[in-house]
PQR file with spaces between the fields and no chain letter, atoms N, CA, C, O and H, PARSE charges and radii, in Angstrom:
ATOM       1  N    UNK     1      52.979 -273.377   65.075 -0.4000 1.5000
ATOM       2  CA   UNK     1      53.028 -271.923   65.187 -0.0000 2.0000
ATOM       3  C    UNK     1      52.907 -271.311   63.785  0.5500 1.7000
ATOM       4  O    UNK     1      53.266 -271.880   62.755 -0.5500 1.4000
ATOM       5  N    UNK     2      52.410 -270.201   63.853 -0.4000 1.5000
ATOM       6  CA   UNK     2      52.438 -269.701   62.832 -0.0000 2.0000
ATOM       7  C    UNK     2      53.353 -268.928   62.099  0.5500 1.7000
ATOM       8  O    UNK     2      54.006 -268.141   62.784 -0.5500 1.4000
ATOM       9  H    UNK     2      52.119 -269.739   64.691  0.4000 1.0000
ATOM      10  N    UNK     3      53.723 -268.942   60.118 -0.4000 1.5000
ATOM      11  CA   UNK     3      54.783 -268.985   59.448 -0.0000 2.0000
ATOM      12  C    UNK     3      54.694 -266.994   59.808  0.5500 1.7000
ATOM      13  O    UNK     3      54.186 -266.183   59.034 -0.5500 1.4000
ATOM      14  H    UNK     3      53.192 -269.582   59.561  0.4000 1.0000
ATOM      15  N    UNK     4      55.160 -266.753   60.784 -0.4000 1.5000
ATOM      16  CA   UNK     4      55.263 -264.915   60.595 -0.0000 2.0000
ATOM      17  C    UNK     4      56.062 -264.582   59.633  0.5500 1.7000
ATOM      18  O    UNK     4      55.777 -263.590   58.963 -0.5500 1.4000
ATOM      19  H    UNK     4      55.572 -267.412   61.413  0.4000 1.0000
ATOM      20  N    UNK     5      57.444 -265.462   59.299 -0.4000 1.5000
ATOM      21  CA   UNK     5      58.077 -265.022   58.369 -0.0000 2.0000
ATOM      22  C    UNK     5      57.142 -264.382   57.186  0.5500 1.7000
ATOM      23  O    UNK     5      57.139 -263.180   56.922 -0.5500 1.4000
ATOM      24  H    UNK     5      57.676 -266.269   59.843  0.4000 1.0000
ATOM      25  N    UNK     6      56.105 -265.667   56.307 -0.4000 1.5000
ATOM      26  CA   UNK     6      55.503 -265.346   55.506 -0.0000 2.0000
ATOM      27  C    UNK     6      54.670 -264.139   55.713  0.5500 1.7000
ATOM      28  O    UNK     6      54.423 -263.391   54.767 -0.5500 1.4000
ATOM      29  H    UNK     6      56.107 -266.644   56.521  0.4000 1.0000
ATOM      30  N    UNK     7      54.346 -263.977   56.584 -0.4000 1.5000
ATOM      31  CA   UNK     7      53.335 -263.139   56.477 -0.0000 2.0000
ATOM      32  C    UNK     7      53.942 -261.344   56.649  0.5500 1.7000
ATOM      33  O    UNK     7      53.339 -260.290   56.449 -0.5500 1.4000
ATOM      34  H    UNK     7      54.547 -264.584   57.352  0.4000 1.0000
ATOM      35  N    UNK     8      55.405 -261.621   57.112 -0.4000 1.5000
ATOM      36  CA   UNK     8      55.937 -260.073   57.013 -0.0000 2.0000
ATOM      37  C    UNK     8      56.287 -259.958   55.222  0.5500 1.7000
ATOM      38  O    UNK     8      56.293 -258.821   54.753 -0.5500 1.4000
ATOM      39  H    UNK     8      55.895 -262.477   57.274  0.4000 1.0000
ATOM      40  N    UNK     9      56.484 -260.793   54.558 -0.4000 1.5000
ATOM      41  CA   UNK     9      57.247 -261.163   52.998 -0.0000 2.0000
ATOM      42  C    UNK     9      56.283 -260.640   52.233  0.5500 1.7000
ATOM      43  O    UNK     9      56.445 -259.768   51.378 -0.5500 1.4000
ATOM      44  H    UNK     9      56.479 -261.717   54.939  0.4000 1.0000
ATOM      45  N    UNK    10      55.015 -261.301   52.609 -0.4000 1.5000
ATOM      46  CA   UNK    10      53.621 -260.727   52.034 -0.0000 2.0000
ATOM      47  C    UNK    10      53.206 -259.272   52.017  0.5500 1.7000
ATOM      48  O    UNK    10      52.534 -258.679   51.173 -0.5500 1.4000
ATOM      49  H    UNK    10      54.883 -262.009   53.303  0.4000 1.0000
ATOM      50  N    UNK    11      53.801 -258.789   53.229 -0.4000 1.5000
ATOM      51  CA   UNK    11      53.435 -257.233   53.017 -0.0000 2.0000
ATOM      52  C    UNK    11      55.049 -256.423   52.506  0.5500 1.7000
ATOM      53  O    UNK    11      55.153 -255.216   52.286 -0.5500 1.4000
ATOM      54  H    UNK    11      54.347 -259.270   53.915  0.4000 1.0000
ATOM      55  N    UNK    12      55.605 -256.916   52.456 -0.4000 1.5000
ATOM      56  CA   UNK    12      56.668 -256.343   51.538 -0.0000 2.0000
ATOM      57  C    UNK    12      57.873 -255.774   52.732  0.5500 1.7000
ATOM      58  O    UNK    12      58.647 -254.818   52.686 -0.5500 1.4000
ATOM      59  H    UNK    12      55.520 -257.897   52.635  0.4000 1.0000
ATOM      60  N    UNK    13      57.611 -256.923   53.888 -0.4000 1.5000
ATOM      61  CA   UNK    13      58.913 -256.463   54.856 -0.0000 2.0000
ATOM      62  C    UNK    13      60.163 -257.763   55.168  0.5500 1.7000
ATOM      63  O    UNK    13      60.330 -258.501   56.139 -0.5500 1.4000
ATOM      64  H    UNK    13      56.982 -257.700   53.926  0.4000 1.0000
ATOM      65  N    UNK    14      60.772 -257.645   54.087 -0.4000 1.5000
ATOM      66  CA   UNK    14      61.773 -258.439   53.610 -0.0000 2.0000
ATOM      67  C    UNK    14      63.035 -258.584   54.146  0.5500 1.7000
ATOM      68  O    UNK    14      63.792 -259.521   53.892 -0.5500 1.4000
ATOM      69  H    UNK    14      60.637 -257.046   53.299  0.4000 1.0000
ATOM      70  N    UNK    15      63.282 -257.593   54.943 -0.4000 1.5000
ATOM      71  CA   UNK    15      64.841 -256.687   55.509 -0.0000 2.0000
ATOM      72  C    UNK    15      64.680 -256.588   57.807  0.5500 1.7000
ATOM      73  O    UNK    15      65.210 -255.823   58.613 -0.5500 1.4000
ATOM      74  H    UNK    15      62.667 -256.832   55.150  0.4000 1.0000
ATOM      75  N    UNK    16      63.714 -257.768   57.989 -0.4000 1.5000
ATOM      76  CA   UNK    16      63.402 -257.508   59.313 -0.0000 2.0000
ATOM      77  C    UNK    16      63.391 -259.334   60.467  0.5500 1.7000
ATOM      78  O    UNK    16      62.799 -259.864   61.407 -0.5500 1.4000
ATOM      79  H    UNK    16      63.283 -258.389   57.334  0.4000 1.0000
ATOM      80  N    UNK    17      64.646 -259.607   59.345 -0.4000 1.5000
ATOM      81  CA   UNK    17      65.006 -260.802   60.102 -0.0000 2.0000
ATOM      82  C    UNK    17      65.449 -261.116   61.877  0.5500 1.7000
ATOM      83  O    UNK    17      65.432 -262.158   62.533 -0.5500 1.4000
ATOM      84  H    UNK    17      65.127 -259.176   58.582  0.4000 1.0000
ATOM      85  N    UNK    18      65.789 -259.843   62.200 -0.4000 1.5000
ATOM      86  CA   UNK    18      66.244 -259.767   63.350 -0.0000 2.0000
ATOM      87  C    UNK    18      64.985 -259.942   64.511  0.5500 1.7000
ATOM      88  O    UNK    18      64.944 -260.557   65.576 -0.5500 1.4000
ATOM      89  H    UNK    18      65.803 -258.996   61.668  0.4000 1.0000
ATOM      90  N    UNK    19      63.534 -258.725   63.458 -0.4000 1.5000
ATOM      91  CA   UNK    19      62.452 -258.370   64.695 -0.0000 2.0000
ATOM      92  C    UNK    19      61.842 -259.977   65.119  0.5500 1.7000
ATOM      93  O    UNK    19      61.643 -260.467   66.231 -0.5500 1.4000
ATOM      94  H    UNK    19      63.566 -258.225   62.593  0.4000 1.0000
ATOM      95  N    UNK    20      61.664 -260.490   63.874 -0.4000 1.5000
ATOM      96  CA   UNK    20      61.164 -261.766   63.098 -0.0000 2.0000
ATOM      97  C    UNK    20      61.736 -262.706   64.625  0.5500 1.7000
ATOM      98  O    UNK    20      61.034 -263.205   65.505 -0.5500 1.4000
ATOM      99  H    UNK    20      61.825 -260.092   62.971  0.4000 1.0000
ATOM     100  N    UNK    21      62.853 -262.695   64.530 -0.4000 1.5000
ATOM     101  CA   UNK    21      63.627 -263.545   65.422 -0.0000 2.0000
ATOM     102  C    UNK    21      63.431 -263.140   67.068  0.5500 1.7000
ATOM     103  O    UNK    21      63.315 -263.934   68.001 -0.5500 1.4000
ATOM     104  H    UNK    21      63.424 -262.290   63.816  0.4000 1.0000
ATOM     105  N    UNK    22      63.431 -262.074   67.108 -0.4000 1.5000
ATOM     106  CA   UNK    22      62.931 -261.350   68.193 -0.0000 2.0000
ATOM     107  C    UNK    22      61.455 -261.956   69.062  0.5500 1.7000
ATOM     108  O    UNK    22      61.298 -262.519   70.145 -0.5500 1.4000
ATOM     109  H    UNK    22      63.525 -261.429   66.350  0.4000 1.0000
ATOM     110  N    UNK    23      60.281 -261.396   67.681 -0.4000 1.5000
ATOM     111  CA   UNK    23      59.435 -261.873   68.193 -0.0000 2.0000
ATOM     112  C    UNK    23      59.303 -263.314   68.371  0.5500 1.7000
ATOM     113  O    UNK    23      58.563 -263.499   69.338 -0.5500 1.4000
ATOM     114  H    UNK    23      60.408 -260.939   66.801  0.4000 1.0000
ATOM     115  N    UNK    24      59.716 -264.476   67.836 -0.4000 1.5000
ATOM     116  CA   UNK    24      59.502 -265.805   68.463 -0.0000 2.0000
ATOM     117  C    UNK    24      60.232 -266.135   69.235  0.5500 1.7000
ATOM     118  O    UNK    24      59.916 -267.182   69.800 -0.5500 1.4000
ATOM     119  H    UNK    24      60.317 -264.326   67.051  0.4000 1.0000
ATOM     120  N    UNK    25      61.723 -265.389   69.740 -0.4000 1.5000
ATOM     121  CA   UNK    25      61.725 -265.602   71.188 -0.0000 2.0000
ATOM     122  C    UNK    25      60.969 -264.950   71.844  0.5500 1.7000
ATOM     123  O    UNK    25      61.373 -265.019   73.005 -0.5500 1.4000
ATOM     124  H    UNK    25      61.980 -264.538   69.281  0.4000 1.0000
ATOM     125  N    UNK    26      60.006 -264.284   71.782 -0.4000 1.5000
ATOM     126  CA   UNK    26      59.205 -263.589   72.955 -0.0000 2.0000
ATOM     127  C    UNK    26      58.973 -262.257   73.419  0.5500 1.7000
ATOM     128  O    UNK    26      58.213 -261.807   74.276 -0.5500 1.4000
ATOM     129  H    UNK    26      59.678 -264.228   70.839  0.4000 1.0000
ATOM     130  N    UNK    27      60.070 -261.567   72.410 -0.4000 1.5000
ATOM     131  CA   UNK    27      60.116 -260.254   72.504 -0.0000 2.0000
ATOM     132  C    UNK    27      59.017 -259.211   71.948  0.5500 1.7000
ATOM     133  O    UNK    27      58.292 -259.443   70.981 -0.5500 1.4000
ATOM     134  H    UNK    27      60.688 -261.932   71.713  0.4000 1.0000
ATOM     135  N    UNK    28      59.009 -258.254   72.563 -0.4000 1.5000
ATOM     136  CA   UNK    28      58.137 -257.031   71.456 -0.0000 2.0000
ATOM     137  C    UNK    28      59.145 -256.542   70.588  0.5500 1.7000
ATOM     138  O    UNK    28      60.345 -256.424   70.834 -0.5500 1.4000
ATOM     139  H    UNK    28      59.598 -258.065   73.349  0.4000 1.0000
ATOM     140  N    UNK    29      58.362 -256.193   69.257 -0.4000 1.5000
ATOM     141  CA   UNK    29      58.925 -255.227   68.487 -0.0000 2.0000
ATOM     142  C    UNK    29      58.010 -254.179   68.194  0.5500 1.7000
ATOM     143  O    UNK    29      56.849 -254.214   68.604 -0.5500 1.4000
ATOM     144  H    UNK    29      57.387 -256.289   69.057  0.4000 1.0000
ATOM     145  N    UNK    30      58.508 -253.167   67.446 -0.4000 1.5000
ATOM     146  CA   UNK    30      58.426 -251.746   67.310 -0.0000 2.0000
ATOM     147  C    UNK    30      58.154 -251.300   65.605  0.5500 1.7000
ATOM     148  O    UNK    30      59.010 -251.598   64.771 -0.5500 1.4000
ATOM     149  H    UNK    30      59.450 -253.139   67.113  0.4000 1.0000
ATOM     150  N    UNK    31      57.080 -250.679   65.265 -0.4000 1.5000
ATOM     151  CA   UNK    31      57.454 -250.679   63.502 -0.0000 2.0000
ATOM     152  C    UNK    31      56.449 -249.205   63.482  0.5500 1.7000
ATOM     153  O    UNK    31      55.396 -248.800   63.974 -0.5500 1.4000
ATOM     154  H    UNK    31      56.385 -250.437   65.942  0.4000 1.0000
ATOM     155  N    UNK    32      57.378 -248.806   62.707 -0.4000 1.5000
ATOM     156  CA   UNK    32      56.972 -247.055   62.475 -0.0000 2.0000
ATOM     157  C    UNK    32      55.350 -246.957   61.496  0.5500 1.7000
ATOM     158  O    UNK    32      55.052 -247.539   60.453 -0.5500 1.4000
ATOM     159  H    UNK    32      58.233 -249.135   62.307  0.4000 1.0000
ATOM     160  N    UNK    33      54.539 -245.979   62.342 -0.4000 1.5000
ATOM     161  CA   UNK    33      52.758 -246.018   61.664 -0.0000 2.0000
ATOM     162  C    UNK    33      53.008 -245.983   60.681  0.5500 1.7000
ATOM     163  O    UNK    33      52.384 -246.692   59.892 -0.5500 1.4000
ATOM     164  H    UNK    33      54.781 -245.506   63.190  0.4000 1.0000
ATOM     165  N    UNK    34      54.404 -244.852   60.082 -0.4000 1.5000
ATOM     166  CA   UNK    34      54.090 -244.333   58.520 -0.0000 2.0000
ATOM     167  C    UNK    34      54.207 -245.282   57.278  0.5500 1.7000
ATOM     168  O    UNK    34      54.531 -244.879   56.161 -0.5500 1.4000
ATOM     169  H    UNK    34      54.911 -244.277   60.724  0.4000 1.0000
ATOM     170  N    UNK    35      53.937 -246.464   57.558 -0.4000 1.5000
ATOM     171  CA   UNK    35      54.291 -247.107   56.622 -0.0000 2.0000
ATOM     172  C    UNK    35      52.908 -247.784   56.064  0.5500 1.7000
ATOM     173  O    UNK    35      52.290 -248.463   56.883 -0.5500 1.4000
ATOM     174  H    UNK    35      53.674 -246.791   58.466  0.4000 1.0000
ATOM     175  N    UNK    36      52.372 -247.664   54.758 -0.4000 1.5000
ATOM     176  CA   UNK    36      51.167 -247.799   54.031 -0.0000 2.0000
ATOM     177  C    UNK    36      50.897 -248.973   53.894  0.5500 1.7000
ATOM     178  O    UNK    36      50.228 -249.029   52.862 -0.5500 1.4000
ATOM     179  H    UNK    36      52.875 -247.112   54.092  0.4000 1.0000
ATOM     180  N    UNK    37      51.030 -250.147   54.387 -0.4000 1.5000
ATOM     181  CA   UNK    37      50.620 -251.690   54.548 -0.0000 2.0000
ATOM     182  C    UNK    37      50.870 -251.944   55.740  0.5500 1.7000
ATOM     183  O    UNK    37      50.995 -253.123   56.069 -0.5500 1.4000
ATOM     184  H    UNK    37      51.573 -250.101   55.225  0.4000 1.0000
ATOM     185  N    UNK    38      51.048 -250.587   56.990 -0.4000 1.5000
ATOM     186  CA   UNK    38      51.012 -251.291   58.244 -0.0000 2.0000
ATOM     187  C    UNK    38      49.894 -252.141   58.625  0.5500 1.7000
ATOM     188  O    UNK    38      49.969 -253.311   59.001 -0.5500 1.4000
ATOM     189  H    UNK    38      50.946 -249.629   56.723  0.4000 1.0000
ATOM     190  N    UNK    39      48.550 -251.226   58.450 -0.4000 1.5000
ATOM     191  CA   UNK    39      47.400 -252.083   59.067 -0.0000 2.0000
ATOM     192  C    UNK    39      47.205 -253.072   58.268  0.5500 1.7000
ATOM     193  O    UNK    39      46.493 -253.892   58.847 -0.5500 1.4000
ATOM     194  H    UNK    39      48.488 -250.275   58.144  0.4000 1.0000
ATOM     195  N    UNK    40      47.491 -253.427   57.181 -0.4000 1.5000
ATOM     196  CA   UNK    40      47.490 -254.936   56.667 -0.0000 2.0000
ATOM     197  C    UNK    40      48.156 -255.677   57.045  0.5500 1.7000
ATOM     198  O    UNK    40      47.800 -256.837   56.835 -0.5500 1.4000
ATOM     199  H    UNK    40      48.069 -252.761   56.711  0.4000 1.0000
ATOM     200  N    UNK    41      49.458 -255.473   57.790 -0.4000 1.5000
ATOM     201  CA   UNK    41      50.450 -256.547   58.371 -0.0000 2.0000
ATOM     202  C    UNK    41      49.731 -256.691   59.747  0.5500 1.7000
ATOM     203  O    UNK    41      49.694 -257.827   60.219 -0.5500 1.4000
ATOM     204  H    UNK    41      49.748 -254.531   57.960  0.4000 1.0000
ATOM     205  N    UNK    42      49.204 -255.755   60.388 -0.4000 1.5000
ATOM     206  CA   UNK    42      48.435 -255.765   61.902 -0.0000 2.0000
ATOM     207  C    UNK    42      47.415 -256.709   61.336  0.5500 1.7000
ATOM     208  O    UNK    42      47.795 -257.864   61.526 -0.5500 1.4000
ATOM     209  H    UNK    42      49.234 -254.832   60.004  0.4000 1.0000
ATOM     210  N    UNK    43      46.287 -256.652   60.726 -0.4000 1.5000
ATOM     211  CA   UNK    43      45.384 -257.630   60.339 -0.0000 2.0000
ATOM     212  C    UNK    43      45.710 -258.729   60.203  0.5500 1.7000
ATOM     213  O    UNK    43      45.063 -259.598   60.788 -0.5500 1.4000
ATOM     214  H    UNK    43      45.979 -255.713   60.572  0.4000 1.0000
ATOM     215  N    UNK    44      46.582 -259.004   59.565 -0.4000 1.5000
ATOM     216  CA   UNK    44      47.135 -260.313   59.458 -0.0000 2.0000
ATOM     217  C    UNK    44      47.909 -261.212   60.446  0.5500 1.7000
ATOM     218  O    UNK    44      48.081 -262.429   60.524 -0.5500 1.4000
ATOM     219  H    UNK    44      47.107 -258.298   59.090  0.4000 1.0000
ATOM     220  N    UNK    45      48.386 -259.940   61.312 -0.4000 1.5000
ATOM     221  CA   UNK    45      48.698 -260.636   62.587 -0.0000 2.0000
ATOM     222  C    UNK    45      48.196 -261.025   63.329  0.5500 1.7000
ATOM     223  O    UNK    45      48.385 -262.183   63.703 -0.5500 1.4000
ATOM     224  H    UNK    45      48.247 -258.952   61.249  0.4000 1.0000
ATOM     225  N    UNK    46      47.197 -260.096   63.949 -0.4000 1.5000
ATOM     226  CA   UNK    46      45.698 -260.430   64.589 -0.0000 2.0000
ATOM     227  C    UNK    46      45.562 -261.521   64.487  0.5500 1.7000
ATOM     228  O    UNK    46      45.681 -262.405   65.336 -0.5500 1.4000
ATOM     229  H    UNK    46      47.044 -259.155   63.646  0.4000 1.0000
ATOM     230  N    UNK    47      45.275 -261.578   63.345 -0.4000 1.5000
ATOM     231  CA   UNK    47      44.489 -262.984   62.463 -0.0000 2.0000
ATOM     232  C    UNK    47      45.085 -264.740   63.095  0.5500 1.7000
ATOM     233  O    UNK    47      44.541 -265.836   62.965 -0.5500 1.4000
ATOM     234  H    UNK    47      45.178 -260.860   62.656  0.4000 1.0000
ATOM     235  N    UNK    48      46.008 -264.465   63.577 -0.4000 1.5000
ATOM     236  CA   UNK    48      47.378 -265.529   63.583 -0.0000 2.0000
ATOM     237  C    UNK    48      46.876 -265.949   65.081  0.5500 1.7000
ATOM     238  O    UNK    48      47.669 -266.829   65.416 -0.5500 1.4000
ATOM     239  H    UNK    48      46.450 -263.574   63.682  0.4000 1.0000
ATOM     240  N    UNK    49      45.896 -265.737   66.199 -0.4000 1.5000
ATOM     241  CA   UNK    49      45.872 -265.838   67.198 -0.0000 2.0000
ATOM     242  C    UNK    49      47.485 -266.038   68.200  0.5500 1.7000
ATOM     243  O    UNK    49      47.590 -265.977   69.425 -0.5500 1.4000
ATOM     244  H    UNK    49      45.251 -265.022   65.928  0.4000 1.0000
ATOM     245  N    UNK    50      48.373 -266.237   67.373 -0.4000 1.5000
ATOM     246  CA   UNK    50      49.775 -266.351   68.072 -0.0000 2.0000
ATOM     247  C    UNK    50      50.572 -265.025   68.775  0.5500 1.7000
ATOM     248  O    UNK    50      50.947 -265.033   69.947 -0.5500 1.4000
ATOM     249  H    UNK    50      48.288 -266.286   66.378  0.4000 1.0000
ATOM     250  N    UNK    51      50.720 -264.131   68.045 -0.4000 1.5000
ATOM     251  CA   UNK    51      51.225 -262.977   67.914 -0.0000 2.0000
ATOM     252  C    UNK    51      49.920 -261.683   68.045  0.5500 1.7000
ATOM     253  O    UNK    51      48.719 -261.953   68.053 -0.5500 1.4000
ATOM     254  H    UNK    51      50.415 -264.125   67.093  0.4000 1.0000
ATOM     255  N    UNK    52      50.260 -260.845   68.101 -0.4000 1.5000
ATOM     256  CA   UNK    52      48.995 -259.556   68.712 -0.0000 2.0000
ATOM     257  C    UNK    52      49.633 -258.220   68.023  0.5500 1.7000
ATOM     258  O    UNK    52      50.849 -258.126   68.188 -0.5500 1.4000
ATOM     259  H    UNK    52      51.235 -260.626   68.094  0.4000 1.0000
ATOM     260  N    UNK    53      49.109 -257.331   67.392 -0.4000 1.5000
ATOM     261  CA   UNK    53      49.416 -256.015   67.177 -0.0000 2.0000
ATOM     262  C    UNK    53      48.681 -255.361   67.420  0.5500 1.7000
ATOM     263  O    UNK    53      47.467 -255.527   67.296 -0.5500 1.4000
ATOM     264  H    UNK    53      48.121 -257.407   67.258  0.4000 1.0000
ATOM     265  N    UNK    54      49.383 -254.234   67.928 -0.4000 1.5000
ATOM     266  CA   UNK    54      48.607 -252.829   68.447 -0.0000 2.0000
ATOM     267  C    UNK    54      49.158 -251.686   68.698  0.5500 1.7000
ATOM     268  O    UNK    54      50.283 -251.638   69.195 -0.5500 1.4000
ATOM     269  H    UNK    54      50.369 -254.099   68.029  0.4000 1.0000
ATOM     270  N    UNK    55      48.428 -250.539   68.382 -0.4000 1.5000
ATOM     271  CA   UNK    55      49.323 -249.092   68.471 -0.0000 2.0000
ATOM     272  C    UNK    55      49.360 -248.532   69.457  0.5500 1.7000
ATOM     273  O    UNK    55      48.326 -248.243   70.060 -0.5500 1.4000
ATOM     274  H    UNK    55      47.515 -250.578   67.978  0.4000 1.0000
ATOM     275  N    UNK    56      50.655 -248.200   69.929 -0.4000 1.5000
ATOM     276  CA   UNK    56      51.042 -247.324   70.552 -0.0000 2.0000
ATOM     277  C    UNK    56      50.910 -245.742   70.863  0.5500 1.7000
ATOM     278  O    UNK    56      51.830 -244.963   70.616 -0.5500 1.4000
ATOM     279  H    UNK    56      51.494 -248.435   69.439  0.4000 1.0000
ATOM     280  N    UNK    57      50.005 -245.450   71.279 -0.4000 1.5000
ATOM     281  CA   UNK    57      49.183 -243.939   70.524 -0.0000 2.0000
ATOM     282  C    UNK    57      49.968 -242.544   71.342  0.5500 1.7000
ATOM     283  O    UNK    57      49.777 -241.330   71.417 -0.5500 1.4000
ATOM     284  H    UNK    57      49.258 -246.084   71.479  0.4000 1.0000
ATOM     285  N    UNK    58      51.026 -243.634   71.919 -0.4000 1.5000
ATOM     286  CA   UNK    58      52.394 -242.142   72.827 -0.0000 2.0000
ATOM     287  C    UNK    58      53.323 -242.099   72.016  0.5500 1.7000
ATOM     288  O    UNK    58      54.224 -241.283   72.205 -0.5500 1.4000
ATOM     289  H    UNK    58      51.182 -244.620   71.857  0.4000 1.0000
ATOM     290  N    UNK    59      53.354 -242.998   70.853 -0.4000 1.5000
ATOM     291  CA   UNK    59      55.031 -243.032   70.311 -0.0000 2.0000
ATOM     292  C    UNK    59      54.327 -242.897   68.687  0.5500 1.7000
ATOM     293  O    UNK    59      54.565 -241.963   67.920 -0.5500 1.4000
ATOM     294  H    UNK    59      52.622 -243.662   70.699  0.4000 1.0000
ATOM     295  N    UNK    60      53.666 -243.745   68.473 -0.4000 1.5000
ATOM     296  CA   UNK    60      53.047 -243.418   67.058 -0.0000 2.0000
ATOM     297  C    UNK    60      53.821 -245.006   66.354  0.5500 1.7000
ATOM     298  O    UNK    60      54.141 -245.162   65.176 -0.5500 1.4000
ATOM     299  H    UNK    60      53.473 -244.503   69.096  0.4000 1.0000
ATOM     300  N    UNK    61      53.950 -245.887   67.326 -0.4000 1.5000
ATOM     301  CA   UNK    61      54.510 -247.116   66.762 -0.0000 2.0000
ATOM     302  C    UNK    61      53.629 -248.246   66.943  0.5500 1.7000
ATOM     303  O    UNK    61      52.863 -248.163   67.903 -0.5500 1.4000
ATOM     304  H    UNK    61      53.690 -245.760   68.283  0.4000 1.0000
ATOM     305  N    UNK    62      53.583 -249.087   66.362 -0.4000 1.5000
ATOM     306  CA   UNK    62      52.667 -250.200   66.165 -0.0000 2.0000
ATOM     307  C    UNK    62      53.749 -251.290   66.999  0.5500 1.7000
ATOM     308  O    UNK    62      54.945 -251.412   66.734 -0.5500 1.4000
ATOM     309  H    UNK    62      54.205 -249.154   65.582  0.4000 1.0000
ATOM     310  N    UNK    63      52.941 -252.090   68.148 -0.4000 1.5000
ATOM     311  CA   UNK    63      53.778 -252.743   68.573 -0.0000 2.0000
ATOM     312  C    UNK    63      53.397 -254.384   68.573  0.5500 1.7000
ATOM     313  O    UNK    63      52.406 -254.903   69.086 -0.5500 1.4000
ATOM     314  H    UNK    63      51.970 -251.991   68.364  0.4000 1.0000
ATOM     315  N    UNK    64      54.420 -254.995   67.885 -0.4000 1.5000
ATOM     316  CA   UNK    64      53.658 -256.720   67.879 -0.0000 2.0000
ATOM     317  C    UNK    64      54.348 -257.411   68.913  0.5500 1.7000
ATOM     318  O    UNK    64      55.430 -256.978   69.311 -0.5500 1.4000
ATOM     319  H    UNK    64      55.225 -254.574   67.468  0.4000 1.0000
ATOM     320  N    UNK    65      53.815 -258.485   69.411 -0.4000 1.5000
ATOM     321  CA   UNK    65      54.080 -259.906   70.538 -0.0000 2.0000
ATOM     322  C    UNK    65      53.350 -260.717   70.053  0.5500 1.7000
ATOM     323  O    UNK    65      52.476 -260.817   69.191 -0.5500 1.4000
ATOM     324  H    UNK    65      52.937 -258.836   69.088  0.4000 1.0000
ATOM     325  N    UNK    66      54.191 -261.625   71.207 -0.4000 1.5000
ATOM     326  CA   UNK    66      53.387 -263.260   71.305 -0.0000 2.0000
ATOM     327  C    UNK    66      52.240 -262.949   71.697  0.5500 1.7000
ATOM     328  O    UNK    66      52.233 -261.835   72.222 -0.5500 1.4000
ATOM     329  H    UNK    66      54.900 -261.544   71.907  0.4000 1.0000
ATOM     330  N    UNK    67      50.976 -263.597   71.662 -0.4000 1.5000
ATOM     331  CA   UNK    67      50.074 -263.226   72.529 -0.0000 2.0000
ATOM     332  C    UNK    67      49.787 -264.429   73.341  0.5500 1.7000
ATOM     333  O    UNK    67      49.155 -265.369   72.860 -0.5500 1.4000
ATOM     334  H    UNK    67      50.982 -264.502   71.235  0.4000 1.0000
ATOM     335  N    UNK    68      50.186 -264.432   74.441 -0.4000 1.5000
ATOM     336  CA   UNK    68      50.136 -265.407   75.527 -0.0000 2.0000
ATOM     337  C    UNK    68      48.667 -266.171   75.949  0.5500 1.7000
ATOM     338  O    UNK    68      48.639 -266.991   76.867 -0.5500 1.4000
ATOM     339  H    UNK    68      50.699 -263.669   74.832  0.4000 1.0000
């Protein structure tokens, strides 16, 4: 599977051990648009064929999963 840890560290989200944990049990998480390396953490997730990001265009939140 792939290291998500690293790849949230890389974009400078250091403080999100819980979502982290979240998502590899299986859960969605939630991460606010306004933040200026979102779509680089989405790219990179993408990228991971494991996990999936995508926006939420009712809430204005970017939402990641497993991707099954």
């Amino acid at each position: 599977m792939t290291d998500i840890k690293a790849i949230f560290k890389k974009h400078g989200y250091t403080n999100v051990e819980n979502e982290i944990d979240d998502l590899i049990e299986g859960y969605e998480v939630h991460f606010d648009m306004n933040d200026d390396h979102i779509t680089d953490l989405a790219n990179d997730i993408n990228a991971t064929k494991d996990f999936i990001a995508y926006l939420d265009n009712s809430t204005d939140f970017m939402i990641i999963e497993k991707d099954i």
